[in-house]
FIKOL-255432 format. One line per field, with one value per residue (C-alpha): x, y, z; residue number from 0; residue in one letter; chain. Coordinates in pm, whole numbers. Layout:
// residues N
X	X ...
Y	Y ...
Z	Z ...
num	NUM ...
residuo	a ...
cadena	A ...
// end
This chain:
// residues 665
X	9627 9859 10219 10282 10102 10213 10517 10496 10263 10531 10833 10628 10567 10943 11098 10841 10994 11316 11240 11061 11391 11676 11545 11292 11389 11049 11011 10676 10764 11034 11319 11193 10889 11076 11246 10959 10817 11174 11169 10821 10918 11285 11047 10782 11112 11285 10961 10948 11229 11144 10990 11273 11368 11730 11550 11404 11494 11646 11875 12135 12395 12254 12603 12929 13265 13407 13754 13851 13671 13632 13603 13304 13383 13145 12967 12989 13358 13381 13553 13713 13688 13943 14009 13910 14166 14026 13746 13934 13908 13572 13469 13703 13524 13152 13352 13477 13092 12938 13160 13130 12781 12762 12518 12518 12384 12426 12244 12425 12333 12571 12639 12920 13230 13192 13532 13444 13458 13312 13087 12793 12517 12341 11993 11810 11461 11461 11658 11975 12189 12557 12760 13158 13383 13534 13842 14077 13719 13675 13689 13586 13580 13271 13133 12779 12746 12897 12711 12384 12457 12385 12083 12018 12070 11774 11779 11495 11345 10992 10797 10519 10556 10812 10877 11232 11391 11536 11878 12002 12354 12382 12707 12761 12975 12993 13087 13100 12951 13143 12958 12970 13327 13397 13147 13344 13686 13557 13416 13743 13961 13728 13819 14191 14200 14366 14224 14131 14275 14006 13607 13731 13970 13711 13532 13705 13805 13480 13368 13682 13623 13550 13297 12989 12877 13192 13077 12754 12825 13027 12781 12801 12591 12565 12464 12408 12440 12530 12381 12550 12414 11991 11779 11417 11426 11507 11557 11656 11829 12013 11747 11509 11709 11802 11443 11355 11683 11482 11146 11311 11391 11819 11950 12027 12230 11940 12190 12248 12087 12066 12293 12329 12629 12971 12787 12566 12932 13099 12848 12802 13103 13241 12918 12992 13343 13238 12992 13189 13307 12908 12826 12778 12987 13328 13343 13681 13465 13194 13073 12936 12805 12597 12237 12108 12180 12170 12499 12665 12662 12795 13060 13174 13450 13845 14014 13940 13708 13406 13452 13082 13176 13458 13567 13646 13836 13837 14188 14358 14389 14717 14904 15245 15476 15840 16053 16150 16308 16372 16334 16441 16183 16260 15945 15924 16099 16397 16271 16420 16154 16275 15933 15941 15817 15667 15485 15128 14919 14545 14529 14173 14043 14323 14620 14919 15238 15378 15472 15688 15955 15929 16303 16707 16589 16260 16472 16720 16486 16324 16621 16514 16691 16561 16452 16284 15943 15761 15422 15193 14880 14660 14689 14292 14262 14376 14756 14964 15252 15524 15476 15798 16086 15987 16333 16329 16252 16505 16776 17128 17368 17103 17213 17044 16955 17152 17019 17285 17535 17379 17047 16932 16763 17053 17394 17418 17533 17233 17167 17000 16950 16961 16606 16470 16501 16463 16738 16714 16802 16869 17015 16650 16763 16717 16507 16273 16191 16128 15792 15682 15810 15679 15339 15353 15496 15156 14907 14633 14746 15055 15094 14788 14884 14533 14565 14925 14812 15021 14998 15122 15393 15514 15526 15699 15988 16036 16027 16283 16110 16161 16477 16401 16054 16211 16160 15784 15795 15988 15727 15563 15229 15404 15613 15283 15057 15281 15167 14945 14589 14705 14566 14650 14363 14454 14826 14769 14521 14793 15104 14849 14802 15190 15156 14847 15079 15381 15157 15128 15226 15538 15336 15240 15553 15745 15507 15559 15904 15868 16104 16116 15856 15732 15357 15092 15071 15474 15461 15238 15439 15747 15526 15489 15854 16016 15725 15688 16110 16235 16561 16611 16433 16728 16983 16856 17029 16943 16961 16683 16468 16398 16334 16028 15697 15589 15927 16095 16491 16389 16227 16476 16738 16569 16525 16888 16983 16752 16891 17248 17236 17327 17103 16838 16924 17001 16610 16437 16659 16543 16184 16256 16405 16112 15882 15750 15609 15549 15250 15221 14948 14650 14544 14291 13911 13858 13809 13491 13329 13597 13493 13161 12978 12737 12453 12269 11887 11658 11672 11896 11800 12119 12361 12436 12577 12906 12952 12811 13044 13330 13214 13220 13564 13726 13596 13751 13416 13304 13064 12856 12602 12427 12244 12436 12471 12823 12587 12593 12380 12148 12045 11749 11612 11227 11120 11365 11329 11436 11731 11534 11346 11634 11778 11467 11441 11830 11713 12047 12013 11811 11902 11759 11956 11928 12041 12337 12436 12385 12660 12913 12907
Y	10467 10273 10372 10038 10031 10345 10262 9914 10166 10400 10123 10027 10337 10424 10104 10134 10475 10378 10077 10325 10553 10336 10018 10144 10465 10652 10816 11024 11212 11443 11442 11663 11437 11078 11331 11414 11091 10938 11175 11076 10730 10846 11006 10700 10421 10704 10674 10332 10167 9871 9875 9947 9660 9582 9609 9944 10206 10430 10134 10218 10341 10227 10058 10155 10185 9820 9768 9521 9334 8937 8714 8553 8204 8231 7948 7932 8123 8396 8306 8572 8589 8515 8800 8844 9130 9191 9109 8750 8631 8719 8516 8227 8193 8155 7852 7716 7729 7589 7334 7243 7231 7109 7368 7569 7916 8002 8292 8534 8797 9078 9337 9657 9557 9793 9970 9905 9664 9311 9264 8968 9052 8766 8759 8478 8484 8807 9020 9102 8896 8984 9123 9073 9199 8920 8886 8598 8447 8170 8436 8803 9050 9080 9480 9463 9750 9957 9793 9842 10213 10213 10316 10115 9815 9663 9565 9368 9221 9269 8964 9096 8925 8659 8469 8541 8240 8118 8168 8438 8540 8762 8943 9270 9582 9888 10159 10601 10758 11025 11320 11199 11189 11502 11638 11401 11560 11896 11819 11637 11960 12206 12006 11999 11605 11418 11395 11078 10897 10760 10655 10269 10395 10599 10305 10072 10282 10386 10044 9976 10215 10085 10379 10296 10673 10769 10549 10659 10998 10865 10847 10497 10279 9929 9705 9322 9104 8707 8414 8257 7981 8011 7793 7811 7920 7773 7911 7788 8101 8409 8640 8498 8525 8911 8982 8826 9030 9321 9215 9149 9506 9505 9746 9543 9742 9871 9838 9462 9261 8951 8894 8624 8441 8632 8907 8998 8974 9169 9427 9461 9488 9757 9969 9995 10100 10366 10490 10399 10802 10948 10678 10809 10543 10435 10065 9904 9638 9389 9059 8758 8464 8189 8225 7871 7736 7397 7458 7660 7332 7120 7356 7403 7567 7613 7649 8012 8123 7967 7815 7999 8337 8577 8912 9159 9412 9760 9893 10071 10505 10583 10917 11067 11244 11266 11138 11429 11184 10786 10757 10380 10310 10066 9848 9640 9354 9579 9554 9845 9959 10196 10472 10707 11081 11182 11568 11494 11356 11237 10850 10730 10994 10945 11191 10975 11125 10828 10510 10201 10036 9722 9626 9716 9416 9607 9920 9786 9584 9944 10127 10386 10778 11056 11313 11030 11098 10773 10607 10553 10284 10221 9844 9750 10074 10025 9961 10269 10180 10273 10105 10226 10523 10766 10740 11053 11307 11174 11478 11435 11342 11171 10801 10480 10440 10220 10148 10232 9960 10068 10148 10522 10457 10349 10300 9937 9712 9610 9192 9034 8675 8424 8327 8695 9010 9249 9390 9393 9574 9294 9535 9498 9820 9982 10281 10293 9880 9936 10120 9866 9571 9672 9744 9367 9273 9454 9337 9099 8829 8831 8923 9115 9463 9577 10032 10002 10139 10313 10649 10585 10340 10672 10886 10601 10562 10921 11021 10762 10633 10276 10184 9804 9558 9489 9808 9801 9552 9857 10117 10279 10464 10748 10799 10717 10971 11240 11120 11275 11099 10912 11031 10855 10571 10521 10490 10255 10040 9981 9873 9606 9490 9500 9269 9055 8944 8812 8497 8360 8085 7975 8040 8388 8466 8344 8512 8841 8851 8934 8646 8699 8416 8278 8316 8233 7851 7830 7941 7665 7415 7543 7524 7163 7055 7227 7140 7542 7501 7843 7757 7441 7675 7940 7636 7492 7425 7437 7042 7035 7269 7142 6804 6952 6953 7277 7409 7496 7593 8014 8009 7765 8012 8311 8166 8079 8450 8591 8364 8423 8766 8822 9139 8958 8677 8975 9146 8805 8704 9061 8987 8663 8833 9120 8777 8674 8275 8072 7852 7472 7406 7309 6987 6971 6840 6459 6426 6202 6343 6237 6224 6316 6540 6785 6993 7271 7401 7571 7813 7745 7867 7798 7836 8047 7894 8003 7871 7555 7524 7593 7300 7052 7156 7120 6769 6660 6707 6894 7134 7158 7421 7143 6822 6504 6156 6205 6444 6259 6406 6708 6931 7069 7328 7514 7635 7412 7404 7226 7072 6904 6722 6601 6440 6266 6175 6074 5925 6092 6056 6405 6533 6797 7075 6914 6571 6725 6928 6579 6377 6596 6504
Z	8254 8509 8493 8435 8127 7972 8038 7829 7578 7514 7491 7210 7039 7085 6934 6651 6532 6627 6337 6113 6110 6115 5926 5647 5641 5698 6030 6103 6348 6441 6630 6936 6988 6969 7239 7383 7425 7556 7838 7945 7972 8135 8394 8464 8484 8724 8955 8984 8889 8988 8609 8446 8192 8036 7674 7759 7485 7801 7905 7589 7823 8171 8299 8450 8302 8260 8417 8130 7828 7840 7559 7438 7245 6844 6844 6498 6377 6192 5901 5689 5312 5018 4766 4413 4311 3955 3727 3609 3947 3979 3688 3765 4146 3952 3726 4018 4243 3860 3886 4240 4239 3895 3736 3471 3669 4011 4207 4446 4732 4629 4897 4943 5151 5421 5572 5923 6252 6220 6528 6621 6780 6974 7113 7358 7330 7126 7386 7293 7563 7484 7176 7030 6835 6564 6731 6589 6433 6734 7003 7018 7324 7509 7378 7491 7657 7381 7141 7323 7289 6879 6826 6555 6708 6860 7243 7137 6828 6649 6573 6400 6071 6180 6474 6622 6717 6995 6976 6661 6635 6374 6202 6118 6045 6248 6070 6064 5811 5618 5700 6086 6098 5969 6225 6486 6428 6437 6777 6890 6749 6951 7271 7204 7156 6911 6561 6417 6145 5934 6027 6026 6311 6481 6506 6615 6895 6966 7073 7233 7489 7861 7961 7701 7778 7557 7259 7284 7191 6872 6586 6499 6280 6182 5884 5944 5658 5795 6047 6278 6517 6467 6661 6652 6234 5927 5567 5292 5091 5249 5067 5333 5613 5535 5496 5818 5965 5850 5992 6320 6322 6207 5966 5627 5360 5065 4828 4888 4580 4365 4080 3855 3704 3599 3415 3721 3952 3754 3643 4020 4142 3851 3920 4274 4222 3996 4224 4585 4621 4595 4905 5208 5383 5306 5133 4975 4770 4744 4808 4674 4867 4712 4773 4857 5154 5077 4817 5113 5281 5000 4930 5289 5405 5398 5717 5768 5476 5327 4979 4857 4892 4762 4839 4526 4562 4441 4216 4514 4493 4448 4503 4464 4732 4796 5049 5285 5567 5708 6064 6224 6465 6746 6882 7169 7064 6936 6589 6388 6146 5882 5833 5553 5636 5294 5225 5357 4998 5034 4891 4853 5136 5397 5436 5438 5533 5653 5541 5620 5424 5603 5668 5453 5187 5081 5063 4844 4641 4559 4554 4775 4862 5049 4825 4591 4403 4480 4371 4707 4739 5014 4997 5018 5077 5433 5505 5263 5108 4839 4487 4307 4319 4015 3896 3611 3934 4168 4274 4155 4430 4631 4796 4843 5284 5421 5823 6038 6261 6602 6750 6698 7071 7254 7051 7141 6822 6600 6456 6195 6208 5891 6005 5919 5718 6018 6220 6612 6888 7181 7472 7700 7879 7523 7590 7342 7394 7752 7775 7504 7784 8039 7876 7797 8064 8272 8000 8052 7921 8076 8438 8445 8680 8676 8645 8478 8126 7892 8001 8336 8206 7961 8275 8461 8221 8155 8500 8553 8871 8671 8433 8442 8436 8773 8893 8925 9199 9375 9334 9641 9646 9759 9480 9234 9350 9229 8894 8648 8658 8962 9296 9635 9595 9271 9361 9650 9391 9148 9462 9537 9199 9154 9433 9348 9028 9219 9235 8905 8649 8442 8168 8198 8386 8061 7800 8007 7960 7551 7432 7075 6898 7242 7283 7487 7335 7339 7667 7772 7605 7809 8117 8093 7943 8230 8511 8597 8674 8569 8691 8458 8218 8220 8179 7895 7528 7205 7141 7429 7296 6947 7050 7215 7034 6962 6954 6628 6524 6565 6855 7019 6865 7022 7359 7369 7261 7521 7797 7682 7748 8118 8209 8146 8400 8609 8567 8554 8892 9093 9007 9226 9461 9475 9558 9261 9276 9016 9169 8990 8692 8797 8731 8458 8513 8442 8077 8136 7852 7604 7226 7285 7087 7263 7107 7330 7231 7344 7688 7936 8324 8514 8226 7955 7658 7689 8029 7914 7612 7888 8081 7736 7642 7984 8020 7689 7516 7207 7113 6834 6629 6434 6547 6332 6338 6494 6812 7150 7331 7270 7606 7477 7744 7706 7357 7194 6820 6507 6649 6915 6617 6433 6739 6773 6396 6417 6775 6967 7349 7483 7857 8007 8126 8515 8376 8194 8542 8760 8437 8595 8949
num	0 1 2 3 4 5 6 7 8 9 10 11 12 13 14 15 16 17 18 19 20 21 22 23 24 25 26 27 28 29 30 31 32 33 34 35 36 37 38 39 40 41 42 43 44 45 46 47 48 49 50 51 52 53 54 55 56 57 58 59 60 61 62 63 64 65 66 67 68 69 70 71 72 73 74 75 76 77 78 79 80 81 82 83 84 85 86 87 88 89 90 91 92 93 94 95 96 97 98 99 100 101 102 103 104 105 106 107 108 109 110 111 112 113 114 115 116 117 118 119 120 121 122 123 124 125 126 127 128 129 130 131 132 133 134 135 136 137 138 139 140 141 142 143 144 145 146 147 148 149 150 151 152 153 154 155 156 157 158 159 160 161 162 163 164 165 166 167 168 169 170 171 172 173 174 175 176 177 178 179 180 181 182 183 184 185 186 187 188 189 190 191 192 193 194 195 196 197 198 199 200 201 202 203 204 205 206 207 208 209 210 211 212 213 214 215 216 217 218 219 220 221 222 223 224 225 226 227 228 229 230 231 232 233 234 235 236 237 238 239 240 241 242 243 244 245 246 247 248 249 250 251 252 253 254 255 256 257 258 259 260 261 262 263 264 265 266 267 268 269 270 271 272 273 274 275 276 277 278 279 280 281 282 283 284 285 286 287 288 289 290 291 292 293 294 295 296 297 298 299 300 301 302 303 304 305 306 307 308 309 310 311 312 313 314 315 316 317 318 319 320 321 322 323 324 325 326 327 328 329 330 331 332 333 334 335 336 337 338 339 340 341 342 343 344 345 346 347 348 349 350 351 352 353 354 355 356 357 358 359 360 361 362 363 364 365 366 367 368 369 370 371 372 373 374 375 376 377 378 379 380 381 382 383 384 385 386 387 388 389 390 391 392 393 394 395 396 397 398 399 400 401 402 403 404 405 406 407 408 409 410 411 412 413 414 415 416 417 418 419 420 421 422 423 424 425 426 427 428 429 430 431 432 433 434 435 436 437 438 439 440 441 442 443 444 445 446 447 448 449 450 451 452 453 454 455 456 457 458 459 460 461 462 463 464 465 466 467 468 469 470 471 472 473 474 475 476 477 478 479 480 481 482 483 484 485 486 487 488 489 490 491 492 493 494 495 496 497 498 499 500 501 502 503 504 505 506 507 508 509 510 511 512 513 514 515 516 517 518 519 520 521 522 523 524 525 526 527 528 529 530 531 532 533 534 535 536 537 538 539 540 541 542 543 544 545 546 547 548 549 550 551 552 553 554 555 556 557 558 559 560 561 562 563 564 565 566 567 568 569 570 571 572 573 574 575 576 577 578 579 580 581 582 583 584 585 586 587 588 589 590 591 592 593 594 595 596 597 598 599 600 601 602 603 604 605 606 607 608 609 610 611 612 613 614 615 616 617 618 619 620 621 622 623 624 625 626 627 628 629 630 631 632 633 634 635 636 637 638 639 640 641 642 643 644 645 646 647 648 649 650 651 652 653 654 655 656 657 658 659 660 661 662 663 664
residuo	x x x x x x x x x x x x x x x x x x x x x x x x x x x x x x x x x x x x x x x x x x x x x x x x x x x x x x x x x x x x x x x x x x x x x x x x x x x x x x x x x x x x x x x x x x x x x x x x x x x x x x x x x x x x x x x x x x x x x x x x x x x x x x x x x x x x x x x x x x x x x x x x x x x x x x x x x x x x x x x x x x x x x x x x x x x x x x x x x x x x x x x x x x x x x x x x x x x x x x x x x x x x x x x x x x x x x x x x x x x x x x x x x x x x x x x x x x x x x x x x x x x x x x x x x x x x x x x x x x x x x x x x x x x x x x x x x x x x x x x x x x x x x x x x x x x x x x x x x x x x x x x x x x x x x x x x x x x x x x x x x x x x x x x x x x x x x x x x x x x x x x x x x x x x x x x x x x x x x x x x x x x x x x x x x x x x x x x x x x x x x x x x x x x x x x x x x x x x x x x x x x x x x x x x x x x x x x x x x x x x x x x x x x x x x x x x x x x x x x x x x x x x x x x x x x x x x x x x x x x x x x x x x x x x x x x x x x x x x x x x x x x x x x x x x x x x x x x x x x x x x x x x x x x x x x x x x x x x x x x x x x x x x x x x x x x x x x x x x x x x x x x x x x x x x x x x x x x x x x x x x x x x x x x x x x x x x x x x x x x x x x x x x x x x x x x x x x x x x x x x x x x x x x x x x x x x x x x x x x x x x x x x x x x x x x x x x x x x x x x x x x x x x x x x x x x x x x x x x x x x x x x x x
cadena	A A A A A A A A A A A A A A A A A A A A A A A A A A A A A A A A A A A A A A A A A A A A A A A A A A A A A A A A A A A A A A A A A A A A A A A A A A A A A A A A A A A A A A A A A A A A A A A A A A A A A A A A A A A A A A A A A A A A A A A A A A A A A A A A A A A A A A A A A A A A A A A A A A A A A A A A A A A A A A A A A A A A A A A A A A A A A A A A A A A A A A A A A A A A A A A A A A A A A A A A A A A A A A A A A A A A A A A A A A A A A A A A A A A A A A A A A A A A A A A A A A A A A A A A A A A A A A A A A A A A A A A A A A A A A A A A A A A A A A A A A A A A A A A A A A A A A A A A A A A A A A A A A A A A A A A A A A A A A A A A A A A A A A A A A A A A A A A A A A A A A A A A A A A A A A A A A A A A A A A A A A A A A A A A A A A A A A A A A A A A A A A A A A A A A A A A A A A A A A A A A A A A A A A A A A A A A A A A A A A A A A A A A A A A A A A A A A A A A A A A A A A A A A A A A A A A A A A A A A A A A A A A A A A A A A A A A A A A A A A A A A A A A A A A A A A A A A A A A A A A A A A A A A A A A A A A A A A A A A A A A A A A A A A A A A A A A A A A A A A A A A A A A A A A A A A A A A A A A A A A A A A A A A A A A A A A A A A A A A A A A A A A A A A A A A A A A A A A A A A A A A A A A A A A A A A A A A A A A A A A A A A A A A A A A A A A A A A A A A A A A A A A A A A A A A A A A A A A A A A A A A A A A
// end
């Protein structure tokens, strides 16, 4: 047999057990010959290479450490899901989707409420092309090559019994298994690295890592339970679509079912909770979406969760410990966080020893000493958190906390505005605020110092090599290579970013600085008001700044108390000085495609869809999933499905991907 052809021979055999063990559960062979027969392949690909595919089962980790993650725009969002926090709610969502749909039973896919990291998997032509996390639910960062690295995620999809579509983006949770973690902290403690928290943690920072060869050696695993954009396919019920998710070769959750009315909901949902501590995963509920398809759609949506579908929520573990300390923490912003240090107590299979009491109002309203018995929950068994002060064990003597007049980090005088419960810390030389600056100040987002992570900024600070954000645009390789995990490359790498970022915009320049309440958007807004002046910035008043859209009475408030405060004139002035150039906003493309509504299908060959989407937007235009009789145009491209027909049934004007590319010249 030709290499070539064993080659294809064994992909085949490989991704067939790979299906056999990780989708139905019933390998037939063992471990050491799905080994054997991997390194055969690994041996054939290695002596030609020119054979080597990107959907080849050896290609899981086949890439190189990423220096950064991008962000991939959903094409349909990812909308999160209201809360039923008891059995009452439960029932009262089935009245409401009777009544809605006005019928008198109603059918539900019911499914566990996995503990882990929403993620959506997309595949072109049954390859996976590219993969996200959820993000804010209309944009998630670009993980593909870490999620390529789970084994039980398909690089590409079976179509023995179905036909894959075109185009299937399909949600999911990643998740650890119990057993896994354990093994995972064991492995972490024998090589003197930090323990982690809980498998949703482990997780999430498993795919969050920039070298995919460190996330494939975390023992992740995935269920995928919801559509997003399909073309080439249609069902009609979500049963179909998850048993087609199954035939394509994704892992579905077995214990996903159909249920029926109230008493199928709540039987359901009470069984699982019963039953959630013998599961080999951990879950903190279920969920119930509507079954048909055609009532999704008449249903709809709020603006961030669908109206056919409800979260319920398990009764939260609780726990008791006692208060041993209160530590103020002071964040980046100068917020002073009181944190209660309780005796270590597990609460629903996390050790919390920990917990915060939010601001001096939350204290008060609890009545809170040290030396206090207190009541803990793990709020959706996630965020832990005091429930009441166990009054008949509190010490005798013992007084309420009251958070101190000055900062614990740098004695400067603490305020609280009328605007907010929180007291602040506004000296921006504060110690403990300046790591947590000048981390922002460095981040993406902001001025974007490529190498300037938080490890170096710790040993920066501590070191006192920088005092100031101002500082860093004083640093000299010379002085950085006598840093831990900096040699002299690396050094000399991150004095030229330092210097890349002098040239940037009013916007980023203005986000960077960490005003209190000024974001990205504000920042923007500013941008334009002030025509990138920072000078005329600095000068403003308070009468000019709420008359701007966009601009409210707190953050006008805290841009006058940040500018009021003459070291920070001082800092922002030396970064000036150190050369730092606010270049003009660029003008924005033409907006010829203004109020149009486009509608891509099919495959693309120059473009992917993102890029394509990209181009829509910045031309004024819109983007659609869905063909309509509001679509403009649909750009159908080679193998171009059901869309394609409705735009010829609803007769909307079809370009080809070449006309669509010669409408923008």
């Amino acid at each position: 047999m030709k290499p070539k052809d064993r080659i294809a021979e064994l992909r085949k055999i490989l991704n067939e057990h790979s299906y056999r063990y990780y989708i139905i559960n019933d390998p037939i062979i063992s471990d050491g010959e799905y080994d054997h027969l991997f390194r055969e392949l690994e041996l054939l690909e290695n002596d030609d290479p020119a054979l080597i595919n990107i959907d080849s089962p050896t290609q899981r980790v086949g890439s190189s450490p990423a220096l950064e993650f991008g962000t991939i725009k959903h094409n349909v969002p990812m909308l999160s899901l209201s809360n039923a926090m008891n059995r009452e709610e439960i029932i009262a969502f089935n009245e409401r989707m009777k009544k809605g749909l006005d019928k008198k039973s109603i059918t539900y896919m019911a499914e566990p409420k996995l503990d882990g990291l929403g993620v959506e998997l997309v595949y072109e032509n049954g390859v996976l092309a590219h993969g996200t996390t959820r993000g804010d639910g209309f944009n998630g960062e670009n993980i593909t090559h870490n999620l390529r690295t789970i084994r039980a995620v398909p690089l590409s999809l079976r179509k023995e019994e179905i036909p894959y579509p075109n185009l299937l983006e399909v949600r999911g949770e990643v998740f650890i298994k119990k057993n896994d973690f354990i093994l995972l902290n064991k492995n972490q403690e024998s090589k003197g690295l930090s323990l982690f928290a809980n498998p949703r943690n482990a997780a999430a920072g498993s795919l969050r890592q920039l070298d995919p060869t460190i996330t494939a050696d975390r023992p992740l695993s995935i269920y995928c339970y919801e559509a997003g954009e399909i073309d080439g396919n249609e069902f009609q019920d979500h049963q179909s679509f998850l048993n087609a998710l199954k035939n394509w070769g994704l892992p579905v959750n077995p214990l996903i079912k159909i249920v029926v009315d109230a008493l199928g909901l709540t039987s359901y949902h009470e069984e699982l909770e019963t039953k959630r501590n013998q599961l080999p995963y951990e879950i903190d509920g279920t969920v119930f979406k509507i079954n048909d398809y055609n009532a999704r759609k008449i249903l709809g949506a709020r603006s961030r969760s669908p109206r056919w579908a409800i979260a319920g929520k398990f009764k939260a573990q609780q726990g008791t410990s006692i208060i041993r300390d209160i530590d103020i923490q002071v964040g980046r912003t100068g917020a002073l966080t009181p944190v209660a240090r309780l005796d270590p107590v597990q609460v629903a299979g996390v050790t919390v020893a920990n917990v915060t009491l939010h601001n001096q109002d939350e204290i008060d309203r609890k009545d809170v000493h040290i030396g206090d018995t207190v009541l803990i929950e793990r709020a959706g068994d996630v965020i832990p958190k005091i429930i009441k002060v166990i009054i008949d064990k509190r010490p005798h003597g013992t007084k309420r906390f009251r958070i101190s007049d000055n900062c614990p980090a740098c004695n400067q005088t603490i305020y609280r505005s009328e605007s907010e419960s929180i007291f602040r810390c506004y000296n921006i030389l504060c110690p403990k605020q300046i790591k947590g600056r000048i981390q922002h100040f460095a981040s993406k987002r902001a001025m974007n110092i490529d190498g300037l992570g938080h490890k170096i900024v710790d040993q920066l600070v501590e070191d006192k090599k920088i005092t100031s954000i101002a500082d860093l645009f004083s640093l000299e390789s010379s002085e950085l290579k006598e840093l831990d995990r900096l040699g002299e490359k690396s050094a000399e790498n991150l004095v030229k970013a330092v210097s890349f970022s002098k040239n940037t915009t009013f916007a980023r320049f203005v986000f960077a600085l960490g005003i209190r309440n000024v974001g990205e958007h504000v920042a923007k807004v500013l941008e334009k008001k002030f025509s990138s002046n920072l000078k005329e910035f600095i000068k403003t008043d308070y009468n000019e700044l709420i008359e701007i859209d966009g601009v409210g009475p707190i953050v006008a408030e805290n841009i006058i108390q940040f500018w009021s405060d003459q070291s920070n004139q001082n800092m922002v002035q030396q970064c000036l000085d150190y050369g730092i150039k606010l270049k003009k906003k660029e003008r924005k493309k033409e907006p010829i495609f203004n109020g149009r509504v486009y509608v891509f299908t099919g495959k693309l060959e120059k473009l992917n869809r993102q890029t394509a989407k990209e181009i829509v937007d910045e031309r004024g235009g819109k983007t659609s999933g869905s063909v309509s009789k509001k679509t403009s145009f649909v750009i159908a491209g080679p193998n171009a499905g059901s869309k394609l027909n409705k735009a010829k049934k609803l007769k909307v004007p079809i370009l080809s991907e070449k006309e669509f590319l010669d409408s923008l010249i």
